[in-house]
N, C-alpha and C positions, 0 to 999 in steps of 0.2 A: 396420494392425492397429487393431480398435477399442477404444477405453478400458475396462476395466471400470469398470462404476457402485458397484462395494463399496467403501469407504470406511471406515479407520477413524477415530479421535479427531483432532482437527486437530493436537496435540503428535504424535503418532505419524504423523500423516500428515505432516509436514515433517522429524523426524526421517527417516522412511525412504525421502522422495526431495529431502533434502539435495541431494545430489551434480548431481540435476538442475537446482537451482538456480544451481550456481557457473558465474560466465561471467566474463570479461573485457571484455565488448565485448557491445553488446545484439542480442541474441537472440530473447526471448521478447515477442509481442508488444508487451504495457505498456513495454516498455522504449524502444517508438517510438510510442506512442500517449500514455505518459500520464509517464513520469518525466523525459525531456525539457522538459516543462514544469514539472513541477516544480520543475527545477533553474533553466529561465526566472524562475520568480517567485520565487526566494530569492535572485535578484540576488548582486551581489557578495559573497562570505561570507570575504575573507581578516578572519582577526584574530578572527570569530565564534567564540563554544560553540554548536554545534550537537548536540542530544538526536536520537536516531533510533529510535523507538519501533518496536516490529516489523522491528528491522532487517534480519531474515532473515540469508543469509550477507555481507553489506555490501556491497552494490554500490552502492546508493547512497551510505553513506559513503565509499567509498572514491574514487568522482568528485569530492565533497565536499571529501575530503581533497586532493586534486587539484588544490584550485581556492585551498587556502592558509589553511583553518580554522585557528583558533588550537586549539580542541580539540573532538572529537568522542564521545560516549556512546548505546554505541546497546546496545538492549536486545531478546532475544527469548527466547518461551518455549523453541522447540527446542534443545536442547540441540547435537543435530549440526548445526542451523544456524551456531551460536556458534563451534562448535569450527571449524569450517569459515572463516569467518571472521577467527578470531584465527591459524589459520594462512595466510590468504592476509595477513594484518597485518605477518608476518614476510616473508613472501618480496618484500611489496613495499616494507617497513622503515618502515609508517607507525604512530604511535602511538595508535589510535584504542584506544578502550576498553569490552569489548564483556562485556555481562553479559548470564549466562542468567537472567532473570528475566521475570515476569508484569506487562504494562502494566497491568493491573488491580489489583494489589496491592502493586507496589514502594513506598518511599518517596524519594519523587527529592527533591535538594538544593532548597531553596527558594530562586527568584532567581536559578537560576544560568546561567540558558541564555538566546542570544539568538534561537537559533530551535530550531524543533521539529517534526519531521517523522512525519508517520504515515500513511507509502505503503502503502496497501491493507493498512492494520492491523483497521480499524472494522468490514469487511465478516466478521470472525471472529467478532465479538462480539455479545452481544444488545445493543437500545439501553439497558440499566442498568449493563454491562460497558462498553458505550461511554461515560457518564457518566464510569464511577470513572476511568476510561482517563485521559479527556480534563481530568477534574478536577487529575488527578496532574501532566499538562502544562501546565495553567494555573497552577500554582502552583509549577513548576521556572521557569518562565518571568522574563525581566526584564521591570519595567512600557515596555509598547509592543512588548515581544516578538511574534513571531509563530509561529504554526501553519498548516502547510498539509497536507493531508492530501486521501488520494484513496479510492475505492472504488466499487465497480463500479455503473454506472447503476441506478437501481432498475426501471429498465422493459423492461431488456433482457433477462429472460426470459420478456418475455410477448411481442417484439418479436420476437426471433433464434429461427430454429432449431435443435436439437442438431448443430450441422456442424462442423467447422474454421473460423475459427482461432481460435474461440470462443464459447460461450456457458454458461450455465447451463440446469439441466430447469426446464421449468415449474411452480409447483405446482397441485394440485388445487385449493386457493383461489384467491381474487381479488387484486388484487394491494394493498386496504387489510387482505381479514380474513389474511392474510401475514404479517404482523407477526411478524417475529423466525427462521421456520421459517427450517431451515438447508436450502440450494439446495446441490448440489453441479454440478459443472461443470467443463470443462477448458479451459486457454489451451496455444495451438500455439508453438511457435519457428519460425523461417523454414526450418532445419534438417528440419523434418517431426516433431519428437519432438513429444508433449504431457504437460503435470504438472498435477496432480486442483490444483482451486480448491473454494472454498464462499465461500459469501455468507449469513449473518443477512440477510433482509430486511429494509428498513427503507423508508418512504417520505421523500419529500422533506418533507412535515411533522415524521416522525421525526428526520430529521438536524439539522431546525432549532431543537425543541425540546432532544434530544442540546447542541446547540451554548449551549440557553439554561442548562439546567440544568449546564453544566458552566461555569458563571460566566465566560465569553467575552461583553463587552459591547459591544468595539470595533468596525470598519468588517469587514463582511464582504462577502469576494470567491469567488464562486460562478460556474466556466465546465462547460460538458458538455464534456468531450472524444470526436471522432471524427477517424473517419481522414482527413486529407488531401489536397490535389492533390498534394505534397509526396514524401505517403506512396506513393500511387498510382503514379504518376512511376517511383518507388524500384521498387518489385515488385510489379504490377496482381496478377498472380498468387496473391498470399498475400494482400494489404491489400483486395483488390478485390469477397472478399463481404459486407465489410463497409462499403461506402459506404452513407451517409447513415443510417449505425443508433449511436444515441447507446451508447459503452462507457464512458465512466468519467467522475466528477464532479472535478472539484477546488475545493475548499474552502478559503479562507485567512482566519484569525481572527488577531485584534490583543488580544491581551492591555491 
């Protein structure tokens, strides 16, 4: 069946396929292309505060949790993502603490966190909504904190075609006069389902400046992520139209 391209508000769009997001075990492509490394570069995290901005329904806290956090807060606007989460909180009796709120507008603890994650949060937002975002996590942060945070290549919808098991539509612009337009687009699971994405574009100039203006001054760590021999190997099948096509950035700032 193909996607419809109708789309409402991104809070309404993640409130009403919630359910599609909950997994146990990854699933949805990113979940082997891009948050596996994320969890690579946060290294050790027992005994850590770790903040999860856009934490959707918690999978990734909950790996997190996993791994022997000392405490976890993770934050998203959907409300049925939250509630979703704070019931898988109980069934798997972890204490993570999950609030429905705006990464754009909350007022987070200052100092208080030693890392801070923001998985395919930025790609919702324009890059002034990315500022207050990222401002808000530089300033929960402890001094040498880190941030790593991911969002979809900026050049892969002018790269990839509308097919499985991913992409965004192209826009009528170029990919500088872009700036900001919302892309809509869908990611697959291996399962054969697919759930609506969007992207604010932004350029690779945008994300740096994004990076400057949100008072992040330390050593910055920037890799493209694509798929694998690894991934290949796994399921040519699914992971296989997407060789050598750049899907997701990942970005790590040092407070």
């Amino acid at each position: 069946m193909t996607p419809s391209h109708e789309q409402p508000s991104t809070e309404k769009l993640y409130n009403q396929h919630a359910q599609s997001w909950v997994r146990t075990e990854p699933t949805i492509l990113s979940d082997y292309t891009a948050r596996p490394r994320v969890l690579e570069r946060a290294g050790a995290v027992q005994g850590k505060s770790v903040l999860d901005l856009g934490c959707g329904e918690g999978y990734v806290a909950r790996l997190l949790a996993e791994r022997g956090t000392a405490s976890i807060v993770g934050i998203d606007q959907s409300e049925e993502m939250i509630l979703g989460a704070r019931t898988r909180n109980t069934i798997d009796e972890f204490e993570i603490e999950y609030i429905h709120t705006s990464a754009t507008s909350w007022t987070p603890p200052r100092e208080s966190f030693d890392l801070a994650l923001a998985v395919f949060l930025l790609n919702y937002l324009t890059v002034d909504e990315s500022v207050a975002s990222l401002k808000r996590a530089h300033a929960s942060l402890r001094p040498e904190g880190k941030l790593i945070m991911t969002l979809p290549h900026p050049s892969l919808p002018w790269l990839r075609p509308e097919e499985p098991p991913f992409y965004f539509r192209k826009p009528a612009k170029g990919y500088k006069e872009s700036r900001d337009e919302e892309l809509k687009g869908f990611i697959w699971s291996r399962n054969g389902g697919a759930v609506p994405v969007r992207c604010r574009h932004k350029t690779l100039t945008d994300i740096f400046e994004i990076v400057r203006r949100s008072g992040f001054d330390g050593p910055v760590h920037l890799e493209e992520l694509c798929v694998t021999d690894a991934h290949l190997a796994f399921d040519y099948d699914f992971f296989g139209p997407l060789k050598g096509s750049p899907l997701h950035l990942l970005v790590e700032l040092t407070r």
